[in-house]
Structure formats: structure tokens, C-alpha cells
PQR file with spaces between the fields and no chain letter, atoms N, CA, C, O and H, PARSE charges and radii, in Angstrom:
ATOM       1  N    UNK     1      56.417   26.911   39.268 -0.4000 1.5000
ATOM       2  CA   UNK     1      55.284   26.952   38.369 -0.0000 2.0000
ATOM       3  C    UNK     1      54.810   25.513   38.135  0.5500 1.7000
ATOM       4  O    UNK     1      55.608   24.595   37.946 -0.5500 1.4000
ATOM       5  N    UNK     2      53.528   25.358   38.155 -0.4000 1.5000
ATOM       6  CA   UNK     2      52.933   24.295   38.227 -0.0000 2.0000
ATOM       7  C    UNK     2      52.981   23.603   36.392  0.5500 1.7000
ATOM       8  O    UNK     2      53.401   24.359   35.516 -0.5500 1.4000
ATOM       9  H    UNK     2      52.880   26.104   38.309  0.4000 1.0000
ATOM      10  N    UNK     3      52.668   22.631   36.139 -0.4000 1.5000
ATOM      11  CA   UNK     3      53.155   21.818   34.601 -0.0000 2.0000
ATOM      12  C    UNK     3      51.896   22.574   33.998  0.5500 1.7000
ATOM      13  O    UNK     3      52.064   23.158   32.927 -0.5500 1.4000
ATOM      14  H    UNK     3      52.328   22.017   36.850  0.4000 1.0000
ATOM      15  N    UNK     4      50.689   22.608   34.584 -0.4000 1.5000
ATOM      16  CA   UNK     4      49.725   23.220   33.996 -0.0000 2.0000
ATOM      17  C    UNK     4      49.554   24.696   33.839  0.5500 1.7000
ATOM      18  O    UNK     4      48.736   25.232   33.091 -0.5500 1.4000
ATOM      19  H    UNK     4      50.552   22.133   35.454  0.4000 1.0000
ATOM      20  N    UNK     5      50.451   25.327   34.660 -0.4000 1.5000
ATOM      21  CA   UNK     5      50.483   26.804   34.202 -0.0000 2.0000
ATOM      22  C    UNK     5      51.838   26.896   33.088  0.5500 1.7000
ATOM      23  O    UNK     5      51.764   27.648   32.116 -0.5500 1.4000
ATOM      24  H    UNK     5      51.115   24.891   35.268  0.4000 1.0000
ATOM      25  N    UNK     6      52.862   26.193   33.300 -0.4000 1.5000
ATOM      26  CA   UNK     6      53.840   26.311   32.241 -0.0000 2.0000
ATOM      27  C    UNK     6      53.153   26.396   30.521  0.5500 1.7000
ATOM      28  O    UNK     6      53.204   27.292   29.678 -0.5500 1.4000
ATOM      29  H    UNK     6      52.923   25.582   34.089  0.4000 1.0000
ATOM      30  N    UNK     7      52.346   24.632   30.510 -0.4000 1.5000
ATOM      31  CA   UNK     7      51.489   24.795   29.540 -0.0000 2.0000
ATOM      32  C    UNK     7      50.938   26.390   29.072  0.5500 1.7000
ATOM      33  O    UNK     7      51.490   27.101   28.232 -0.5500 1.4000
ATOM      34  H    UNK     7      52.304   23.905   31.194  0.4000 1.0000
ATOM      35  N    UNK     8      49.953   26.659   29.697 -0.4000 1.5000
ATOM      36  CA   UNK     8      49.104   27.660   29.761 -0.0000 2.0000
ATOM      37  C    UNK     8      49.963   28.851   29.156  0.5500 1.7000
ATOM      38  O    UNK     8      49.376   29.469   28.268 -0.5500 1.4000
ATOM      39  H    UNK     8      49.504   26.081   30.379  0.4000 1.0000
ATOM      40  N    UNK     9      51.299   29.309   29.481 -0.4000 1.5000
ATOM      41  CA   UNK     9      52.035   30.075   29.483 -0.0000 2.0000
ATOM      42  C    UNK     9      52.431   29.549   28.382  0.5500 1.7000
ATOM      43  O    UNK     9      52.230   30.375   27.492 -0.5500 1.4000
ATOM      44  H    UNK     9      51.776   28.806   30.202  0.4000 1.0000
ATOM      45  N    UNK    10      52.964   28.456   27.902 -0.4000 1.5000
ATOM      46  CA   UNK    10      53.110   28.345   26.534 -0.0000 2.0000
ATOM      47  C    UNK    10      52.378   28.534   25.081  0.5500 1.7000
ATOM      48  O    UNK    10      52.727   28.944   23.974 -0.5500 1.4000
ATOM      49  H    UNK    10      53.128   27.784   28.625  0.4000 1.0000
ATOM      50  N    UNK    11      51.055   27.964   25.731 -0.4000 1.5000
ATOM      51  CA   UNK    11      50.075   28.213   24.956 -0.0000 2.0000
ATOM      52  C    UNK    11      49.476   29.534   24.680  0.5500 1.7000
ATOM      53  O    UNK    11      48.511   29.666   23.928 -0.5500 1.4000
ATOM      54  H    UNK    11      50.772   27.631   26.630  0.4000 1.0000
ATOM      55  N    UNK    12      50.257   30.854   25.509 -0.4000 1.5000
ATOM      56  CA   UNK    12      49.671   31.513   25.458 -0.0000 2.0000
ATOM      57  C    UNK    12      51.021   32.371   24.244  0.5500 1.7000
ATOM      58  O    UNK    12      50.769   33.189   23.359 -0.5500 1.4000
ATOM      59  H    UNK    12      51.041   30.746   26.121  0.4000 1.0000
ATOM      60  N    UNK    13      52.189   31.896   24.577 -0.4000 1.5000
ATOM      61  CA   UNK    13      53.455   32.581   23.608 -0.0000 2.0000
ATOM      62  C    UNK    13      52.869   32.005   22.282  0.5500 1.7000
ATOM      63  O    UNK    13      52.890   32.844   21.382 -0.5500 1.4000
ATOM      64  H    UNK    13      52.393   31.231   25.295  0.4000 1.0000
ATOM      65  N    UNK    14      52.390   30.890   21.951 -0.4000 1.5000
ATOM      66  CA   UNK    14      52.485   30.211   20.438 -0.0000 2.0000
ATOM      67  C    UNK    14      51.429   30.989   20.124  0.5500 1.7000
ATOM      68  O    UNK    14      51.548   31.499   19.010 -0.5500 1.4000
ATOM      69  H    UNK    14      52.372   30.208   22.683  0.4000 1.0000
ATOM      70  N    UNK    15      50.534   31.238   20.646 -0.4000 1.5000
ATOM      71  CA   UNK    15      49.204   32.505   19.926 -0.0000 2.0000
ATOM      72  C    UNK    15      49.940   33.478   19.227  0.5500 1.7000
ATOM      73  O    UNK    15      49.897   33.801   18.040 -0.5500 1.4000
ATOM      74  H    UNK    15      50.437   30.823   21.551  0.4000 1.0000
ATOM      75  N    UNK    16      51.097   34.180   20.818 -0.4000 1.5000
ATOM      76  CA   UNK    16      51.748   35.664   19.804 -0.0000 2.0000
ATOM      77  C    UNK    16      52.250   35.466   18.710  0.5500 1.7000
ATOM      78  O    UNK    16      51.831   36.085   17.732 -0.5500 1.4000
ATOM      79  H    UNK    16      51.132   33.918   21.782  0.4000 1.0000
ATOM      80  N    UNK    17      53.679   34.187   18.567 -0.4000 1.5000
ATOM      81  CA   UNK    17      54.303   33.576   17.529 -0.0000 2.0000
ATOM      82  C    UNK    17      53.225   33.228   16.533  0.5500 1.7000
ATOM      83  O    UNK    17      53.433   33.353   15.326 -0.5500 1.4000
ATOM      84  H    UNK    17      54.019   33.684   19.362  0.4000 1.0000
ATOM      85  N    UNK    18      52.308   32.882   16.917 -0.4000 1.5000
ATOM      86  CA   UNK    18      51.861   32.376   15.251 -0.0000 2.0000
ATOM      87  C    UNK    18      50.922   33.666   14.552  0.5500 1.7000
ATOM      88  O    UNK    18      50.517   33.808   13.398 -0.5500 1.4000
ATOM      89  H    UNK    18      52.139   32.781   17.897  0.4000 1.0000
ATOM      90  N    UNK    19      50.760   34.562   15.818 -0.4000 1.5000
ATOM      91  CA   UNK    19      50.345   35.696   14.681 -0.0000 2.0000
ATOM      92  C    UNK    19      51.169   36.740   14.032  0.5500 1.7000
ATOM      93  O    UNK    19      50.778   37.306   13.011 -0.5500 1.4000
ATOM      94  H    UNK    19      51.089   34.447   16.755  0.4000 1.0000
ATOM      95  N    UNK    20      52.612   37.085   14.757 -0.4000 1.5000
ATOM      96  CA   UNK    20      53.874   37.306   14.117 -0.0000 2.0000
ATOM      97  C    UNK    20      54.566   36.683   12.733  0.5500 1.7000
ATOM      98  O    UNK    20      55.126   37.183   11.758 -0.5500 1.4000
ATOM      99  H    UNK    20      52.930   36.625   15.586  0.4000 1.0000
ATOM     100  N    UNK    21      54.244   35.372   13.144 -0.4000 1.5000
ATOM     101  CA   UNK    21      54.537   34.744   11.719 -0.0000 2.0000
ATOM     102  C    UNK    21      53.490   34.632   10.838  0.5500 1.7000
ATOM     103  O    UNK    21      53.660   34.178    9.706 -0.5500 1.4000
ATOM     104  H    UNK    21      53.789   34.965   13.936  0.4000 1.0000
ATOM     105  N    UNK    22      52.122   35.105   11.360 -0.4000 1.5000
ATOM     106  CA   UNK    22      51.100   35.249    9.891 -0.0000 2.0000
ATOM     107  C    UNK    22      51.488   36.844    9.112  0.5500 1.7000
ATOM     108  O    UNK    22      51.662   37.188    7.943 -0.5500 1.4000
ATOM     109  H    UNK    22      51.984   35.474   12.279  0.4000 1.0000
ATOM     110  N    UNK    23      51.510   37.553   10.431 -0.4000 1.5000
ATOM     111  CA   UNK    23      52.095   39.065    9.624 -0.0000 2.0000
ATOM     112  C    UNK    23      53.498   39.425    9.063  0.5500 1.7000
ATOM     113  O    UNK    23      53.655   40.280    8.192 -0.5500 1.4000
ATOM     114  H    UNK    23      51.369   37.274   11.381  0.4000 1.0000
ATOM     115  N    UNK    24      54.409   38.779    9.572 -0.4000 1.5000
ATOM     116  CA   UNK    24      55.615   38.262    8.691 -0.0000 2.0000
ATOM     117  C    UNK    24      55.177   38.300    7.332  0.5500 1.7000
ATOM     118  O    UNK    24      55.320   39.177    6.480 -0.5500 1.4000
ATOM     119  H    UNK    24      54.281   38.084   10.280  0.4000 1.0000
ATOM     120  N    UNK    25      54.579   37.112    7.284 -0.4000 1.5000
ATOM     121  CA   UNK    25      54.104   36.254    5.879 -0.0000 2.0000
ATOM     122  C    UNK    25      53.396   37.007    4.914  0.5500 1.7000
ATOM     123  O    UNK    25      53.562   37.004    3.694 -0.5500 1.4000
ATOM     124  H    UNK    25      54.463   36.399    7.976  0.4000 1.0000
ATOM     125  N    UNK    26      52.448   37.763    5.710 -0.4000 1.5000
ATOM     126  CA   UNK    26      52.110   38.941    5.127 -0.0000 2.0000
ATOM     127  C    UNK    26      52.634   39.893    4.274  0.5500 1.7000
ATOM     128  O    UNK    26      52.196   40.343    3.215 -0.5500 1.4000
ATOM     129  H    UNK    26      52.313   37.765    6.701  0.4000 1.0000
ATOM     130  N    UNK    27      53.746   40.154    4.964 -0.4000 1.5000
ATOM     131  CA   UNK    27      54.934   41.622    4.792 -0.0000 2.0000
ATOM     132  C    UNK    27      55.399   41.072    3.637  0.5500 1.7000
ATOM     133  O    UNK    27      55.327   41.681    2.569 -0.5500 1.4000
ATOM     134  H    UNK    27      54.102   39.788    5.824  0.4000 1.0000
ATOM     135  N    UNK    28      56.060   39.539    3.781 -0.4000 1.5000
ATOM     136  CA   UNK    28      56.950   38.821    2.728 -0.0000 2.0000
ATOM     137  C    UNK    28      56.049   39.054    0.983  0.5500 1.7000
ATOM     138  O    UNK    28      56.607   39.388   -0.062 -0.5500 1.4000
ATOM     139  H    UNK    28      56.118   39.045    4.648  0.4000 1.0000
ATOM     140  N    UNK    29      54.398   38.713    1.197 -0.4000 1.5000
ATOM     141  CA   UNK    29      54.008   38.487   -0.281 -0.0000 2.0000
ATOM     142  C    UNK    29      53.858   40.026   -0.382  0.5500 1.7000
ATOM     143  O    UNK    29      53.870   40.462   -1.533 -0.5500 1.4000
ATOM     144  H    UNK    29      53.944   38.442    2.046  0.4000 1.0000
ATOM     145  N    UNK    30      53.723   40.892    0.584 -0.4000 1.5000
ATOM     146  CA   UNK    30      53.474   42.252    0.499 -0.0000 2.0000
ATOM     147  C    UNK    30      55.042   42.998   -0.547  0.5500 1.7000
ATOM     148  O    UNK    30      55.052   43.818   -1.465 -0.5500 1.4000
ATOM     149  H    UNK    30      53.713   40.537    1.519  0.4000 1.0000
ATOM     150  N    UNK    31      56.166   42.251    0.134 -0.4000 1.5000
ATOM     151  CA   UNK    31      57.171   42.922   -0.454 -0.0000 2.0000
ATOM     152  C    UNK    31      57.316   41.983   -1.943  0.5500 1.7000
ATOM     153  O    UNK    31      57.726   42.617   -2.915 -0.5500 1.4000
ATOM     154  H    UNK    31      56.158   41.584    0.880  0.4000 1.0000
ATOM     155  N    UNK    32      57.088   40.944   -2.084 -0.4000 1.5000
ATOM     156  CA   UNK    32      57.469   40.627   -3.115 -0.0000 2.0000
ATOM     157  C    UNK    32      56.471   41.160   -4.365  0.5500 1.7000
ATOM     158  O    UNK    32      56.705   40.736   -5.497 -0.5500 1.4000
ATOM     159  H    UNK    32      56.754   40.429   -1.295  0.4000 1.0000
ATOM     160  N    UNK    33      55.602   41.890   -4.191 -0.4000 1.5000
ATOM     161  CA   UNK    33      54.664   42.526   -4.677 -0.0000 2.0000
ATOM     162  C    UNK    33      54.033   41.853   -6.036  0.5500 1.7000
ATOM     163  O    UNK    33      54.195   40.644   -6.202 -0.5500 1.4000
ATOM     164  H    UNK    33      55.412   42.234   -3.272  0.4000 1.0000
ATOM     165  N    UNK    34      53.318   42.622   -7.005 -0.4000 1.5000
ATOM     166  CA   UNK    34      52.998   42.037   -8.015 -0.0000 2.0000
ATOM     167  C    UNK    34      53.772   41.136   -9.014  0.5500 1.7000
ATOM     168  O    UNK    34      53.409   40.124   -9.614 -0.5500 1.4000
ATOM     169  H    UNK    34      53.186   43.604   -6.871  0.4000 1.0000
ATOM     170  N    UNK    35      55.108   41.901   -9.011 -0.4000 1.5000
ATOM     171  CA   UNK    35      55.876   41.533  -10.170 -0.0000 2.0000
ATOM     172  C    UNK    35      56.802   40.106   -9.616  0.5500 1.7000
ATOM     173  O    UNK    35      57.766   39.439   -9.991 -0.5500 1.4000
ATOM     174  H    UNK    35      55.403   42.723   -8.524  0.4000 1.0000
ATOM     175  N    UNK    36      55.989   40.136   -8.680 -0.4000 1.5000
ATOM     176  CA   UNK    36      57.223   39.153   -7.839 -0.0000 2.0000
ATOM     177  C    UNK    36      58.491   39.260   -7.809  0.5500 1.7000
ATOM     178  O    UNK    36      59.324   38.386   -8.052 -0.5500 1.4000
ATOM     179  H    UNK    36      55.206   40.678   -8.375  0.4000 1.0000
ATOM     180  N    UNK    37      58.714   40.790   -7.385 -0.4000 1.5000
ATOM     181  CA   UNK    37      60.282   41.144   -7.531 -0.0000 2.0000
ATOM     182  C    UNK    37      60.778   41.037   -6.080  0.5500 1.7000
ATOM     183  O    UNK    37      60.682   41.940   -5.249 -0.5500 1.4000
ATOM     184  H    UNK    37      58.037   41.499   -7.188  0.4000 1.0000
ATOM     185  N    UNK    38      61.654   39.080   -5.750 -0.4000 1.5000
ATOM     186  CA   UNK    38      62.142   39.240   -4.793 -0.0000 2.0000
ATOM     187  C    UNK    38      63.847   39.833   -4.958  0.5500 1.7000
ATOM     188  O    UNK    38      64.433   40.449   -4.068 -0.5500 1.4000
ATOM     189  H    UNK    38      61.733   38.347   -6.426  0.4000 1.0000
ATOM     190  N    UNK    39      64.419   39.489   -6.263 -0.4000 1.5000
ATOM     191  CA   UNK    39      65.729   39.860   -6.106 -0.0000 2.0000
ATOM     192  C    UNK    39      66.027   40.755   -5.971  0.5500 1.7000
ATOM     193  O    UNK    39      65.475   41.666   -6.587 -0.5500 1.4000
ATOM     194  H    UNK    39      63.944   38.988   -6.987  0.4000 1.0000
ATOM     195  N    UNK    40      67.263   41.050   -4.926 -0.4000 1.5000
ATOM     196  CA   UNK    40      67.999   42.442   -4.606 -0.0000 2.0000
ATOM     197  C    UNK    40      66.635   43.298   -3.683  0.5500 1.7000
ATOM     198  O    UNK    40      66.606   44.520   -3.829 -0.5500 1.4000
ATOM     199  H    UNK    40      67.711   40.310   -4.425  0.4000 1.0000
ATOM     200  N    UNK    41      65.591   42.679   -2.803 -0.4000 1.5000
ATOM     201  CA   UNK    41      64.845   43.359   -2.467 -0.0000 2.0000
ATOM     202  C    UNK    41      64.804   43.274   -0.804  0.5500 1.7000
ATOM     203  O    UNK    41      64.382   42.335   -0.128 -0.5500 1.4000
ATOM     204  H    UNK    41      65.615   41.687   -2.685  0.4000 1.0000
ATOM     205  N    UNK    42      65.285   44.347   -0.416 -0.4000 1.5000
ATOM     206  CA   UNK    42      65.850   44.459    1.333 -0.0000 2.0000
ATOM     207  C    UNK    42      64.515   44.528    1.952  0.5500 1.7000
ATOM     208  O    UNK    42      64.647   44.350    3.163 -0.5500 1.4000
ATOM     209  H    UNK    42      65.628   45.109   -0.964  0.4000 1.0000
ATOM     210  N    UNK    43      63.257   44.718    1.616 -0.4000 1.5000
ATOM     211  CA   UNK    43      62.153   44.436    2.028 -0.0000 2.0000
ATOM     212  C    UNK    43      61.935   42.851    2.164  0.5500 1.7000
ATOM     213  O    UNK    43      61.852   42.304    3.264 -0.5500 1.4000
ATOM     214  H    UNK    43      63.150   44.863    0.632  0.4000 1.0000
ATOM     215  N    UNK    44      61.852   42.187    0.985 -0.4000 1.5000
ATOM     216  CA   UNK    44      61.819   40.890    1.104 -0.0000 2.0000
ATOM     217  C    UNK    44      62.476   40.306    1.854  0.5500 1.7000
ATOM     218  O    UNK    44      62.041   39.463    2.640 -0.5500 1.4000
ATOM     219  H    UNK    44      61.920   42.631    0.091  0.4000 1.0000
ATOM     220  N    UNK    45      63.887   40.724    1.719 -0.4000 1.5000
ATOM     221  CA   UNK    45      64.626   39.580    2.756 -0.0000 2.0000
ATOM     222  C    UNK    45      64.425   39.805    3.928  0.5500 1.7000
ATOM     223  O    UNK    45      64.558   38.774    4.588 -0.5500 1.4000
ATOM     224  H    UNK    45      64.240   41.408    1.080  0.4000 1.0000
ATOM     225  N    UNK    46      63.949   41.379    5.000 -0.4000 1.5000
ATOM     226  CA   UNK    46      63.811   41.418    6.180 -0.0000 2.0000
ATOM     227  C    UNK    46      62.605   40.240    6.700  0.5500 1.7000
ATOM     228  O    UNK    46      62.534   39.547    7.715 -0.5500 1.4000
ATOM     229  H    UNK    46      63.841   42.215    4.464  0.4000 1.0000
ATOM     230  N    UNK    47      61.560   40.404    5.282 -0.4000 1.5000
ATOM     231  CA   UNK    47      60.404   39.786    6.218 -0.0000 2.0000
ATOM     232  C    UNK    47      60.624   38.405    5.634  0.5500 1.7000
ATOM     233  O    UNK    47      59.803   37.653    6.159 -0.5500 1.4000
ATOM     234  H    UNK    47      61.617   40.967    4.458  0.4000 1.0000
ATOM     235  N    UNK    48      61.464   37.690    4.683 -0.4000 1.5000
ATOM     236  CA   UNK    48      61.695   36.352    4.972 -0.0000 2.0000
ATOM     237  C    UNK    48      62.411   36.038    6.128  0.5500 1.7000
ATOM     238  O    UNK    48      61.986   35.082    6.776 -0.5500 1.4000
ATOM     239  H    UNK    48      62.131   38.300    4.256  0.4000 1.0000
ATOM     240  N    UNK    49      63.451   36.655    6.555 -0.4000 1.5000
ATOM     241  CA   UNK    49      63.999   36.665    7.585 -0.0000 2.0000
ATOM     242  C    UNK    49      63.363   36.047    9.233  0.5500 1.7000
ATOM     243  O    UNK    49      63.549   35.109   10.008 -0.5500 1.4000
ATOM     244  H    UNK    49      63.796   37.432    6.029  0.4000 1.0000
ATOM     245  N    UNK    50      62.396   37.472    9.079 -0.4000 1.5000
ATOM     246  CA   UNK    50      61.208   37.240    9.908 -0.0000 2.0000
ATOM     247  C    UNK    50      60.643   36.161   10.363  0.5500 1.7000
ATOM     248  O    UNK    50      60.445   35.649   11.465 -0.5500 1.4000
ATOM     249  H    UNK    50      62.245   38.234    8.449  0.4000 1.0000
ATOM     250  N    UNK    51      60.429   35.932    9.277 -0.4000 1.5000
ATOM     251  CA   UNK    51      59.321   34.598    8.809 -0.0000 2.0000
ATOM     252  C    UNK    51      59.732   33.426    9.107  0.5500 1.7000
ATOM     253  O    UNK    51      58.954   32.481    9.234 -0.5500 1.4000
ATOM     254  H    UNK    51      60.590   36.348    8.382  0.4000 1.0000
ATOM     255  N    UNK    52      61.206   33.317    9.280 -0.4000 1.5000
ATOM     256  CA   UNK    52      61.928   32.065    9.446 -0.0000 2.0000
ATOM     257  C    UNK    52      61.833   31.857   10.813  0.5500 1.7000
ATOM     258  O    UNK    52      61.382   30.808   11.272 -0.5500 1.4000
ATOM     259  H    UNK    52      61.838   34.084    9.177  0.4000 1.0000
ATOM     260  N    UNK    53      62.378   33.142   11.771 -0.4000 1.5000
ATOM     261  CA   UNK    53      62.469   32.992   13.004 -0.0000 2.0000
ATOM     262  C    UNK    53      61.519   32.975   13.467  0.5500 1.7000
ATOM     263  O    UNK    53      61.493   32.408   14.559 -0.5500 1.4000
ATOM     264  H    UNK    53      62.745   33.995   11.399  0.4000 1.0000
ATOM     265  N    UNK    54      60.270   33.533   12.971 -0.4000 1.5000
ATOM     266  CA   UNK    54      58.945   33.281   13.819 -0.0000 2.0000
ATOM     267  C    UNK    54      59.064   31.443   13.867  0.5500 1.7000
ATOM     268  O    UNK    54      59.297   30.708   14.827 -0.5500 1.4000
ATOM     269  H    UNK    54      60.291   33.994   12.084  0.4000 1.0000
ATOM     270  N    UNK    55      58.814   31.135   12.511 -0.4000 1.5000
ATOM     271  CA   UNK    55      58.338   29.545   12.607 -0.0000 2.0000
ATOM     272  C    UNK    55      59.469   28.716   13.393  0.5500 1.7000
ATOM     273  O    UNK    55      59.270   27.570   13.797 -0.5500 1.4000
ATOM     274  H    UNK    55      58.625   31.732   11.732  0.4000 1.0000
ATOM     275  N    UNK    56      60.424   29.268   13.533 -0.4000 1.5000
ATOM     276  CA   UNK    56      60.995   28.628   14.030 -0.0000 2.0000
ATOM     277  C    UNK    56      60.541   28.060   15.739  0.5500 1.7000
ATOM     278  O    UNK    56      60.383   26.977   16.301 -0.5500 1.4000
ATOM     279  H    UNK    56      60.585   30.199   13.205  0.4000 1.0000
ATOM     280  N    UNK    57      60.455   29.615   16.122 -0.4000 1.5000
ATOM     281  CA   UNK    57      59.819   29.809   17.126 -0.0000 2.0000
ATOM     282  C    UNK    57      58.447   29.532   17.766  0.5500 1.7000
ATOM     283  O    UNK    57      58.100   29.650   18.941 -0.5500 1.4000
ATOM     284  H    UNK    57      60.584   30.496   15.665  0.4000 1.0000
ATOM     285  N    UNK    58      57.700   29.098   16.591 -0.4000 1.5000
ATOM     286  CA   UNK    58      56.696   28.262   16.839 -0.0000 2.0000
ATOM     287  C    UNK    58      56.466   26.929   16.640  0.5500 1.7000
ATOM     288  O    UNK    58      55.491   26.383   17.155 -0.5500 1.4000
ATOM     289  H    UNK    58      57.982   29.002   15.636  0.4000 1.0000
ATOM     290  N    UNK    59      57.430   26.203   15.794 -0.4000 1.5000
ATOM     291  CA   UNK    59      58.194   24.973   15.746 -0.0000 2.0000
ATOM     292  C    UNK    59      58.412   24.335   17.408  0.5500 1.7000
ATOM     293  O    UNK    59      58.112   23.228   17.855 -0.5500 1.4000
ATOM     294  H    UNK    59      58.222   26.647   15.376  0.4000 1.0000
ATOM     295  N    UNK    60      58.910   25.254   17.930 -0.4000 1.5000
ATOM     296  CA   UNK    60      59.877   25.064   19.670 -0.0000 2.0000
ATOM     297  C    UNK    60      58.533   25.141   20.259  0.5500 1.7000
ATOM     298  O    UNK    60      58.132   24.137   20.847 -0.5500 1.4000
ATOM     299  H    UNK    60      59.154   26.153   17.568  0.4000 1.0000
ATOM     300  N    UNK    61      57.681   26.304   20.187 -0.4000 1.5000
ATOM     301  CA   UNK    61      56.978   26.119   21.436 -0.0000 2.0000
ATOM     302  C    UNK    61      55.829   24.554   21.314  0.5500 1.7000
ATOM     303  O    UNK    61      55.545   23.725   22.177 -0.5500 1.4000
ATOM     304  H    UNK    61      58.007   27.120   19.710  0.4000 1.0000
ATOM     305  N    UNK    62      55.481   24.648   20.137 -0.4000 1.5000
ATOM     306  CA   UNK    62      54.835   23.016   19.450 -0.0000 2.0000
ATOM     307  C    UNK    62      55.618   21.910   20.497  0.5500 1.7000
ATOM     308  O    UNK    62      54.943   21.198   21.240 -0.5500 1.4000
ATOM     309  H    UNK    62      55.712   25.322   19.435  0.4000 1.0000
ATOM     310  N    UNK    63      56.609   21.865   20.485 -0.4000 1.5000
ATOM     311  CA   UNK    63      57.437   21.104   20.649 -0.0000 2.0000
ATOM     312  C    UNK    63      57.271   21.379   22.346  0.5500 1.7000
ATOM     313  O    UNK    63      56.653   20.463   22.889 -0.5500 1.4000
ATOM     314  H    UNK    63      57.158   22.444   19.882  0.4000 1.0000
ATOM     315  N    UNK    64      57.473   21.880   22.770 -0.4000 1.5000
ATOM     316  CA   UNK    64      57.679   22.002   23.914 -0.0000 2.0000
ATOM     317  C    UNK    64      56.268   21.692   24.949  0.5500 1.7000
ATOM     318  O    UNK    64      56.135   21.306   26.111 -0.5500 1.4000
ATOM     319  H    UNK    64      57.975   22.624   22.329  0.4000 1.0000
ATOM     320  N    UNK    65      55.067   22.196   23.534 -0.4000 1.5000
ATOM     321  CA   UNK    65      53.420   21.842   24.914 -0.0000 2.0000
ATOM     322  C    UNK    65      53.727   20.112   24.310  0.5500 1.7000
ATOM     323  O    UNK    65      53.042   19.180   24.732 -0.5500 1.4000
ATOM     324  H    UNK    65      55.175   22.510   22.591  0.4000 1.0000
């Protein structure tokens, strides 16, 4: 694979990742709802969870173009 299709191919994963981690982020204020009830809330923690590994994952590909 050529450096410019690697790019390309990267640039094309950090699109998916960063819209995974906008809907993550989503889910997260979604679960923490009005009352802002994050404690003891297995909703919240899945999509903080989420949320971590997306950015993480878009952290790397940053890193990588």
C-alpha cells in the first residue's frame, strides 16, 4: 500500500471513530439524564466506557496521519 493510500485509509477510519465517539457522547449525557444521575448507573458507565475507547481510538489514528 502506497503512504498515500494508507493515509486515505486512515483518514477514512478517524471519520467512523469520531462519529462513534460523538454518539457515545451522546448516549453518556443521554444516560446521565436530567437529574444527572450518574451513580450506580450501568447505562452511564457503558457509554463512558465507550467514550473512552472511541477517543482513544481517535487519539491513535491523529497520531498516526
Amino acid at each position: 500500500m502506497t503512504k498515500k493510500g494508507k493515509t486515505d485509509l486512515l483518514k477514512a477510519q478517524l471519520v467512523v471513530a469520531e462519529a462513534k465517539l460523538s454518539k457515545a457522547m451522546k448516549e453518556q449525557g443521554e444516560a446521565c439524564g436530567d437529574a444527572c444521575d450518574w451513580h450506580d448507573n450501568n447505562a452511564y458507565d457503558l457509554a463512558m466506557s465507550l467514550a473512552n475507547t472511541y477517543q482513544a481510538l481517535v487519539d491513535d489514528l491523529k497520531k498516526e496521519i
